[in-house]
NUBA-442017 format. One record per atom (N, C-alpha, C): residue number from 1; residue in one letter; atom name; y, z, x. Coordinates in steps of 0.001 Angstrom, whole numbers, padded with zeros to 6 digits. Atoms other than C-alpha are relative to their C-alpha. Layout:
// NUBA-442017
+-----+------+------+---------+---------+---------+
| seq | type | atom |       y |       z |       x |
+-----+------+------+---------+---------+---------+
| NUM |    a |   CA |       Y |       Z |       X |
...
+-----+------+------+---------+---------+---------+
// end
This chain:
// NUBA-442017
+-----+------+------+---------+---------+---------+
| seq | type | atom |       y |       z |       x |
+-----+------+------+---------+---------+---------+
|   1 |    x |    N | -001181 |  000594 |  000598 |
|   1 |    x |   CA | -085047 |  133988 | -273551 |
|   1 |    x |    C |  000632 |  001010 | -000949 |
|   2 |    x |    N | -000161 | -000804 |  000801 |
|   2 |    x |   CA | -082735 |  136053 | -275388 |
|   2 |    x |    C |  000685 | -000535 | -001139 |
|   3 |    x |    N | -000689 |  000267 |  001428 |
|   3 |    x |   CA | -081865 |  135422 | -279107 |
|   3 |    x |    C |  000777 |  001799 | -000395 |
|   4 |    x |    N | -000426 | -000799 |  000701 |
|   4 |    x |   CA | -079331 |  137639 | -280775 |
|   4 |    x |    C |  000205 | -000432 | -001530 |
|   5 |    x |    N |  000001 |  000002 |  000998 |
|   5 |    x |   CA | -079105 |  138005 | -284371 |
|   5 |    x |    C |  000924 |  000771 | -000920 |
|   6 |    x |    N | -001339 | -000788 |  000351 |
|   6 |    x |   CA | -076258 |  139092 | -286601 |
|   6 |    x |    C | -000444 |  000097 | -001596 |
|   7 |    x |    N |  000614 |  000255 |  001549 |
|   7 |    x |   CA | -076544 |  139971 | -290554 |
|   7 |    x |    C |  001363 |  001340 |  000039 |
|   8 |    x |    N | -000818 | -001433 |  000975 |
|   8 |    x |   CA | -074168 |  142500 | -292832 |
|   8 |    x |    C |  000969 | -001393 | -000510 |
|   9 |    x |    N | -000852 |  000849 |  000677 |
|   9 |    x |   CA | -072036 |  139210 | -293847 |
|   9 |    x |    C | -000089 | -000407 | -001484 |
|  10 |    x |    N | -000123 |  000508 |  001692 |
|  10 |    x |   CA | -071435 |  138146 | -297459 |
|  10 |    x |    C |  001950 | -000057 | -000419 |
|  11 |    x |    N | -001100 | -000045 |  000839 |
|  11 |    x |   CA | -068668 |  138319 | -300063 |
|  11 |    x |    C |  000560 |  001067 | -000283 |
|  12 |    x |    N | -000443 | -001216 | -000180 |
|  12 |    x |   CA | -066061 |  140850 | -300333 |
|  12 |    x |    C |  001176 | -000084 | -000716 |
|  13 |    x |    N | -001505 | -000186 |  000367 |
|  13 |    x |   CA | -062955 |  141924 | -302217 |
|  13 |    x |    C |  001014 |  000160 |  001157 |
|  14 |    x |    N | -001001 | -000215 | -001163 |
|  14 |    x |   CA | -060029 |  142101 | -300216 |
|  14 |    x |    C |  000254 |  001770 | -000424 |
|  15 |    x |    N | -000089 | -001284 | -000360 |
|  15 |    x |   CA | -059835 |  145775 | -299530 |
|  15 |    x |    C | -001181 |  000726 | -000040 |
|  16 |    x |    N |  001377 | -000331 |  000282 |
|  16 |    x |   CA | -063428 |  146319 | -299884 |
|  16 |    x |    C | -000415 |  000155 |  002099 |
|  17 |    x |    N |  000345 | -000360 | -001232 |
|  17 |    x |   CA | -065478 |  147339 | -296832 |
|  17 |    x |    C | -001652 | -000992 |  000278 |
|  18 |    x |    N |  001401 |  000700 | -000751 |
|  18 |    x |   CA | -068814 |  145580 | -294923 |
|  18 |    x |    C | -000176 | -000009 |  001532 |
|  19 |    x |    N |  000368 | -000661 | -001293 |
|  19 |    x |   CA | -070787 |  146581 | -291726 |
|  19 |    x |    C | -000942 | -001146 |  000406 |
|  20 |    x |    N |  000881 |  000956 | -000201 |
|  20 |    x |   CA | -072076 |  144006 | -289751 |
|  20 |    x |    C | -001181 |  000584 |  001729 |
|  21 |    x |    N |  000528 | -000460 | -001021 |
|  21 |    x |   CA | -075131 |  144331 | -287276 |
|  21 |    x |    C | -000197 | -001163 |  000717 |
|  22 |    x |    N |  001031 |  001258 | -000721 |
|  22 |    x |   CA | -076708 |  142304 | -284347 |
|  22 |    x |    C | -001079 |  000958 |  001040 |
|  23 |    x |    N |  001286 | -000047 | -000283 |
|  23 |    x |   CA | -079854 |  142652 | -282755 |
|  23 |    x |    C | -000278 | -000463 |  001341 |
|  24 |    x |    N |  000646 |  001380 | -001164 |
|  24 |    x |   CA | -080693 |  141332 | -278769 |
|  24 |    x |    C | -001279 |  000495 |  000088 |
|  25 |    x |    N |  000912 | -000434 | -000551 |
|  25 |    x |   CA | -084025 |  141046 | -277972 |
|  25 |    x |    C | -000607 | -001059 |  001328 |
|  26 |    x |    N |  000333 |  000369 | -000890 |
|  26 |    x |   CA | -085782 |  139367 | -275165 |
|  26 |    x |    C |  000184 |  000292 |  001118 |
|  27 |    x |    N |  000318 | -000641 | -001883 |
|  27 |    x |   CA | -085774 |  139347 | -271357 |
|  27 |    x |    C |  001761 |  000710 |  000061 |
|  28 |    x |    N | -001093 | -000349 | -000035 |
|  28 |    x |   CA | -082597 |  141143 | -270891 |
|  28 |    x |    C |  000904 |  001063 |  000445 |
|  29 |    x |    N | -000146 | -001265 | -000854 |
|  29 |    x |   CA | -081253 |  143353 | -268115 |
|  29 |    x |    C |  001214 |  000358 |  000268 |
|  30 |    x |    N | -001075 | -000760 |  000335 |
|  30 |    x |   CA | -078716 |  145585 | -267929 |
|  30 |    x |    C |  001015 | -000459 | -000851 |
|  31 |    x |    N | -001183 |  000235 |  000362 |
|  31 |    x |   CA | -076565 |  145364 | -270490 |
|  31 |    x |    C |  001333 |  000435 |  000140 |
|  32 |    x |    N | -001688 | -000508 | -000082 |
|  32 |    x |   CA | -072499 |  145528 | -269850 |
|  32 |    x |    C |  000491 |  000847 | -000906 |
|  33 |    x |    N | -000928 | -000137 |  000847 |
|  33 |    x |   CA | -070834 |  145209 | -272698 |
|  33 |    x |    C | -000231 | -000896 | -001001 |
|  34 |    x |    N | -000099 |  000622 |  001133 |
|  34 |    x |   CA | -071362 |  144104 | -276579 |
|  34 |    x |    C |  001329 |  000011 | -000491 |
|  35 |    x |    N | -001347 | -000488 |  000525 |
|  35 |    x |   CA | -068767 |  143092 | -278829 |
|  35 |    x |    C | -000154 | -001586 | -001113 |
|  36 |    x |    N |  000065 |  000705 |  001191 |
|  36 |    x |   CA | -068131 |  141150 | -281779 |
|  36 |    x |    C |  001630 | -001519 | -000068 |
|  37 |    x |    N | -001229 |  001114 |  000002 |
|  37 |    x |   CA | -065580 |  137334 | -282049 |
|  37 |    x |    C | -000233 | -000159 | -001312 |
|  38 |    x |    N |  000260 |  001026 |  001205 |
|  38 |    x |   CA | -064961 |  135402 | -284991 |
|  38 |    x |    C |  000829 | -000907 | -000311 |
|  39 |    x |    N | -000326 |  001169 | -000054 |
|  39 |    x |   CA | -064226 |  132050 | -285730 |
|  39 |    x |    C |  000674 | -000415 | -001878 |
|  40 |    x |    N |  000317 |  000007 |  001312 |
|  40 |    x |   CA | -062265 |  131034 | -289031 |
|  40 |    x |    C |  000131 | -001623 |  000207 |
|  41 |    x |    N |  000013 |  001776 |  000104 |
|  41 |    x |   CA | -062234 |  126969 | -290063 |
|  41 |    x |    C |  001211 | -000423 |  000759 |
|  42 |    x |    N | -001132 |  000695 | -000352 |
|  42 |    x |   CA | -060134 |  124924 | -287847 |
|  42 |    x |    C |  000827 |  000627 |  001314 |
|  43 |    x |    N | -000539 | -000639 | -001037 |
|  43 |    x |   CA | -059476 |  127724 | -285416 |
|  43 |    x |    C | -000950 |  000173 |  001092 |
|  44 |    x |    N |  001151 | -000578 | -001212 |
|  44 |    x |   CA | -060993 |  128932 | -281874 |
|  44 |    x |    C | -000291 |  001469 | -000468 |
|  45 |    x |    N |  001067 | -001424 |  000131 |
|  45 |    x |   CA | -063391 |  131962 | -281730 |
|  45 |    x |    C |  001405 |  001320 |  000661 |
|  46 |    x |    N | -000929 | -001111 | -000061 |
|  46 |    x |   CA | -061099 |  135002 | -281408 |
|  46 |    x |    C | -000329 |  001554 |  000383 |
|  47 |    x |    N |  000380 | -001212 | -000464 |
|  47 |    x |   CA | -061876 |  138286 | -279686 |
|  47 |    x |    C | -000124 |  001085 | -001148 |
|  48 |    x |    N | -000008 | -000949 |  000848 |
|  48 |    x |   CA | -062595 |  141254 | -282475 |
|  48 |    x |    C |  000182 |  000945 |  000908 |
|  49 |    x |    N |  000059 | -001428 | -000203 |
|  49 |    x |   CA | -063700 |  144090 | -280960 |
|  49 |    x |    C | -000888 | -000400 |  001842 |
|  50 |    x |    N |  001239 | -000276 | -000860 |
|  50 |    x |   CA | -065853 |  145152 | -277731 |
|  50 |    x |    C | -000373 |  001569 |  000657 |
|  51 |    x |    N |  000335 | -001453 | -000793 |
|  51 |    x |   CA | -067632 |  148090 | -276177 |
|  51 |    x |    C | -000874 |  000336 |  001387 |
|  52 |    x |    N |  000657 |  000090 | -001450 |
|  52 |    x |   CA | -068970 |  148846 | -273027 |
|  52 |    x |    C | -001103 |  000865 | -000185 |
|  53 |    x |    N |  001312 | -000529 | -000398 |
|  53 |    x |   CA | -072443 |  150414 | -272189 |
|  53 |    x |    C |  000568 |  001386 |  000080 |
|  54 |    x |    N | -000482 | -001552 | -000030 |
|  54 |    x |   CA | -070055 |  153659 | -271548 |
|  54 |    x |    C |  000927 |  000531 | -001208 |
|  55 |    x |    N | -000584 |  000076 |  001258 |
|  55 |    x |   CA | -068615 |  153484 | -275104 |
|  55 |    x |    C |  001254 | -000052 | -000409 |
|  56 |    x |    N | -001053 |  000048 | -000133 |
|  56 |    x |   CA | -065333 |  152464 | -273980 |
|  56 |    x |    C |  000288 | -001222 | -000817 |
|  57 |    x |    N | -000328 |  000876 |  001498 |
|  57 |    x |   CA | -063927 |  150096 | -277475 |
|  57 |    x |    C |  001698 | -000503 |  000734 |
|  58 |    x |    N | -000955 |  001029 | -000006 |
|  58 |    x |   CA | -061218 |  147303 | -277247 |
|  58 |    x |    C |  000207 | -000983 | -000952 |
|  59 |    x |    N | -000202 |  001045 |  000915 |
|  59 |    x |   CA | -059780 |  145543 | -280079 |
|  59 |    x |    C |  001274 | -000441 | -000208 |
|  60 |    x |    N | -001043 |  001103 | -000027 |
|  60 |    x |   CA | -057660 |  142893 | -281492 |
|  60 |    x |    C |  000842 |  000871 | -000764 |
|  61 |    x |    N | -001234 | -000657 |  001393 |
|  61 |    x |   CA | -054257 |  144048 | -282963 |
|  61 |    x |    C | -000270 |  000237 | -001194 |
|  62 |    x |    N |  000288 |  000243 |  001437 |
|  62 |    x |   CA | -054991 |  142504 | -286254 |
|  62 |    x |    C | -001217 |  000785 | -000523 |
|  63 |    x |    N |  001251 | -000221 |  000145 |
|  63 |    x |   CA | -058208 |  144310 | -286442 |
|  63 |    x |    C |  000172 |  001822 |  000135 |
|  64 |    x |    N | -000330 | -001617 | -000389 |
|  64 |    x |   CA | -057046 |  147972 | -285134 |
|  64 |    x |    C |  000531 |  001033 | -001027 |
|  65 |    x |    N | -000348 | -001236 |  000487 |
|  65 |    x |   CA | -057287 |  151380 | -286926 |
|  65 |    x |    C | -000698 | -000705 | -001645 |
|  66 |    x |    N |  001388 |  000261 |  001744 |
|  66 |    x |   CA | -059713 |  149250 | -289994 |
|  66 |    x |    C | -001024 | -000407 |  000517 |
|  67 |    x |    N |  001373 | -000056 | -000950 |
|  67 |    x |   CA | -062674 |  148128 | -287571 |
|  67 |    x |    C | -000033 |  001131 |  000526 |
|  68 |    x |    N |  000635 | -000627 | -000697 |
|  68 |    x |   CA | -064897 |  150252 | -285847 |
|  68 |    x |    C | -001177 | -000747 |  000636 |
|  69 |    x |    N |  001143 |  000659 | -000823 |
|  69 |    x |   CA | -067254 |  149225 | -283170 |
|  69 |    x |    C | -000884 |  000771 |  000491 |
|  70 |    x |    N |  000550 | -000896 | -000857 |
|  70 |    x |   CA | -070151 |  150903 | -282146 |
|  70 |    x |    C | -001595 | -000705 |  000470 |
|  71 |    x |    N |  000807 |  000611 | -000852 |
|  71 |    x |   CA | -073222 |  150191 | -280190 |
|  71 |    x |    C | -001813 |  001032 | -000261 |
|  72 |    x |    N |  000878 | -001171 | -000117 |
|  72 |    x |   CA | -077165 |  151747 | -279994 |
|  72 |    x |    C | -000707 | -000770 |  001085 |
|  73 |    x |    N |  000949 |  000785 | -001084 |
|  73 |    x |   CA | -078359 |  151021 | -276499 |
|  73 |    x |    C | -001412 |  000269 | -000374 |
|  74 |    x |    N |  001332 |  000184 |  000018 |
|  74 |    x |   CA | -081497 |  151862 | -276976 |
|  74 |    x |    C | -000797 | -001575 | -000689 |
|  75 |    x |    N |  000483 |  001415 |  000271 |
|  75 |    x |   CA | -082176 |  148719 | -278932 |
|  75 |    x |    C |  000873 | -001077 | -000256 |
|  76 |    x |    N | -000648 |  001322 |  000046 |
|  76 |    x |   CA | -079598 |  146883 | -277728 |
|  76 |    x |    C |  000896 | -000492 | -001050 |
|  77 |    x |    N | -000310 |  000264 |  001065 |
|  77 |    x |   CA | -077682 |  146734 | -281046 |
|  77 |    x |    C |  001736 |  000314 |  000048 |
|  78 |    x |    N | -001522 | -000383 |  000381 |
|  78 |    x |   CA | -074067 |  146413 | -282031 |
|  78 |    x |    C |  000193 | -000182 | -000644 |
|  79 |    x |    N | -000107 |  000345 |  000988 |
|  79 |    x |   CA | -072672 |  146959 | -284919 |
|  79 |    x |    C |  001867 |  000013 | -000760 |
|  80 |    x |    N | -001482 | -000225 | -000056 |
|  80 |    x |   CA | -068975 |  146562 | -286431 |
|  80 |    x |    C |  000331 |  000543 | -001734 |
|  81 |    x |    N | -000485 | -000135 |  000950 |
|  81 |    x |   CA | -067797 |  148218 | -289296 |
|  81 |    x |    C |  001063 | -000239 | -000664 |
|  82 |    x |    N | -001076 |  000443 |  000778 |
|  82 |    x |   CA | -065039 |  146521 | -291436 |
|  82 |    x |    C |  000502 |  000837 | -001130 |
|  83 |    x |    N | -000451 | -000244 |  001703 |
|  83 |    x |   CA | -062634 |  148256 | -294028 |
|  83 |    x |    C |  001122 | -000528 | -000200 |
|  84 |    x |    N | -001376 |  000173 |  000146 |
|  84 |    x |   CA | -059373 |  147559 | -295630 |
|  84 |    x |    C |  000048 | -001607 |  000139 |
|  85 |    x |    N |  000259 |  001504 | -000653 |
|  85 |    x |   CA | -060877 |  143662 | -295296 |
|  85 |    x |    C |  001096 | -000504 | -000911 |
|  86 |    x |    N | -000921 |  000302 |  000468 |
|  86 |    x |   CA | -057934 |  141330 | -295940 |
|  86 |    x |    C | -000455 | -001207 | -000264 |
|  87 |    x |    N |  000571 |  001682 |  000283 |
|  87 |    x |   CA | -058107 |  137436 | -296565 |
|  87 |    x |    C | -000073 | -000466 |  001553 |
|  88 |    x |    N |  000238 |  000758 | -000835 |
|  88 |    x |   CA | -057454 |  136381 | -293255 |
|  88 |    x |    C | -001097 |  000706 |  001250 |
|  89 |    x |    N |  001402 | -000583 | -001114 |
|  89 |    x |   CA | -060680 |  138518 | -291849 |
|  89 |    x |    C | -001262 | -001226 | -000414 |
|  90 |    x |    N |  000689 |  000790 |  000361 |
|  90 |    x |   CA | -062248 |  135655 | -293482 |
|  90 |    x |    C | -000660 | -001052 |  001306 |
|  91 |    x |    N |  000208 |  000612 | -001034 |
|  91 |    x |   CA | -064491 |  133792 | -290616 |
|  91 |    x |    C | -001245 |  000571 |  000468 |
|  92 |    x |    N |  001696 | -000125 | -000553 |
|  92 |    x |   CA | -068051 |  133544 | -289103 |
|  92 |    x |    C |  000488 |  000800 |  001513 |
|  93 |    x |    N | -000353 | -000959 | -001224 |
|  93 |    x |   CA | -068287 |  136460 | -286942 |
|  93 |    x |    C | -001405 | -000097 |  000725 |
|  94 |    x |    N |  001050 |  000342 | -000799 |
|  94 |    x |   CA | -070412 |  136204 | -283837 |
|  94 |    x |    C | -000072 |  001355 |  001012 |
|  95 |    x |    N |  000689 | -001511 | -001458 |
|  95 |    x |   CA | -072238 |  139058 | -281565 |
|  95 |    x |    C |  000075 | -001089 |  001268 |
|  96 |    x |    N | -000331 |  000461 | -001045 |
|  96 |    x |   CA | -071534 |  138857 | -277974 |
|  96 |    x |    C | -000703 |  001212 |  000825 |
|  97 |    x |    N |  000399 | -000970 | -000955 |
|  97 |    x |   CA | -073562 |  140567 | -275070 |
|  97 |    x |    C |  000597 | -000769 |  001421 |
|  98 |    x |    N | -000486 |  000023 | -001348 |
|  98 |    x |   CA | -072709 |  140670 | -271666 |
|  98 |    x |    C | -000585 |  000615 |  000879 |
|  99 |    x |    N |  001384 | -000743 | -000499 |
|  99 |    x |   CA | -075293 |  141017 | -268877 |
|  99 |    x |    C |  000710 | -000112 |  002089 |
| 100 |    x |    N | -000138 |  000385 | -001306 |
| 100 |    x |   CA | -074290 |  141244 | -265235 |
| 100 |    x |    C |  001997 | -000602 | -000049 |
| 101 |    x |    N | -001747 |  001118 | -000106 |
| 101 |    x |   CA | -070359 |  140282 | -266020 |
| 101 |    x |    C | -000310 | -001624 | -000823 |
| 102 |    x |    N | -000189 |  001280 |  000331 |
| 102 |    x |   CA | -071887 |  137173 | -267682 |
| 102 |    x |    C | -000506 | -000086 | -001853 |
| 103 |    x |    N |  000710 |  000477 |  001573 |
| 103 |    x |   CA | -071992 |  135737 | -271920 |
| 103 |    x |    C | -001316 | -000019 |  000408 |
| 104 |    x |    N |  000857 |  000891 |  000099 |
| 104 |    x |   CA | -075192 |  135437 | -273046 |
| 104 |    x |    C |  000131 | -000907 | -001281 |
| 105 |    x |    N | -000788 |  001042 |  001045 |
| 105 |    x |   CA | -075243 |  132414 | -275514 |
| 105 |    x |    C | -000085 |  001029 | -001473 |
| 106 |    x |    N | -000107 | -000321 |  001088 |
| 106 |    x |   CA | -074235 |  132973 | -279005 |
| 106 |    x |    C | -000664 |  000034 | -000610 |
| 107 |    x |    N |  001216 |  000086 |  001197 |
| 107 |    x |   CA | -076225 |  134176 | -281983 |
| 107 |    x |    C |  000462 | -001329 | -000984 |
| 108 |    x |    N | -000519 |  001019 |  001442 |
| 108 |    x |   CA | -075925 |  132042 | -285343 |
| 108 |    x |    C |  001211 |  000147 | -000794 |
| 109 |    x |    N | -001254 | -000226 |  001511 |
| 109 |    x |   CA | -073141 |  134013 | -286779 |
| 109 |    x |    C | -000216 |  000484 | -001184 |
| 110 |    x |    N |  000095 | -000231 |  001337 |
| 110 |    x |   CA | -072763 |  135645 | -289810 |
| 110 |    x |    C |  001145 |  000077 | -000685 |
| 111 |    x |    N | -001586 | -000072 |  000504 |
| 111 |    x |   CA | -069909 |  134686 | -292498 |
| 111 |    x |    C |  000423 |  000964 | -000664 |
| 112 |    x |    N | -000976 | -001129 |  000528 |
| 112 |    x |   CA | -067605 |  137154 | -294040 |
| 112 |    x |    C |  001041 | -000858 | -000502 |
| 113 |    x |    N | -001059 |  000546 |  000510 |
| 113 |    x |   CA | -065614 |  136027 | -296668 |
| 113 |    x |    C |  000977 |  001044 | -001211 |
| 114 |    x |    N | -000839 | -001156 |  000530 |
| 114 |    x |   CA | -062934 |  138380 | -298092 |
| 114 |    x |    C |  000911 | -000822 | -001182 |
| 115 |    x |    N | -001233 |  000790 |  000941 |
| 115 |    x |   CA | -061211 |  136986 | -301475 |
| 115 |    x |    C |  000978 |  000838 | -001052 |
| 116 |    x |    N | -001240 | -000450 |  001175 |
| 116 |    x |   CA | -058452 |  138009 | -304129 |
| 116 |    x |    C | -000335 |  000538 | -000801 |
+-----+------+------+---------+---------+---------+
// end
């Protein structure tokens, strides 16, 4: 079964920076493509970032040229680096793998809250 696990979330000034990681471990073969969503209150889950197994990166407008996404296959890990965080980066961000073309389910999330 594979659990992923996400952590680097907390509290943040707005223009302040925070690096978030996740973790897959279990049965889990070939991986695609990691990549990072996030969800804020009241809204749907929203694409951030993603990267492919060949370190090819895709991100959201709102998110472009202050994220960075990067990946360590070897243990499976992706991690996203945030700067320039604004208020509305505010939202439980979730790791995303991709095994065969298919999700595997979601970790727990980790929140990020960026204030004034």
């Amino acid at each position: 079964q594979v659990q992923l696990v996400e952590s680097g979330g907390g509290l943040v000034q707005a223009g302040g920076s925070l690096r978030l990681s996740c973790a897959a471990s279990g049965s889990i073969s070939s991986i695609n493509m990691m990549g990072w969503w996030r969800q804020a209150p009241g809204k749907q889950r929203d694409l951030v970032a993603t990267i492919t197994i060949g370190g090819t990166t895709r991100y959201a407008d709102s998110v472009r040229g202050r994220f960075t996404i990067s990946r360590e296959n070897a243990k499976s890990a992706v991690f996203l680096q945030m700067s320039s965080l604004k208020l509305e980066d505010t939202a439980v961000y979730y790791c995303a793998v991709f095994s065969g073309g298919v999700r595997l389910p979601w970790g727990q999330g980790t929140q990020v809250t960026v204030s004034s």
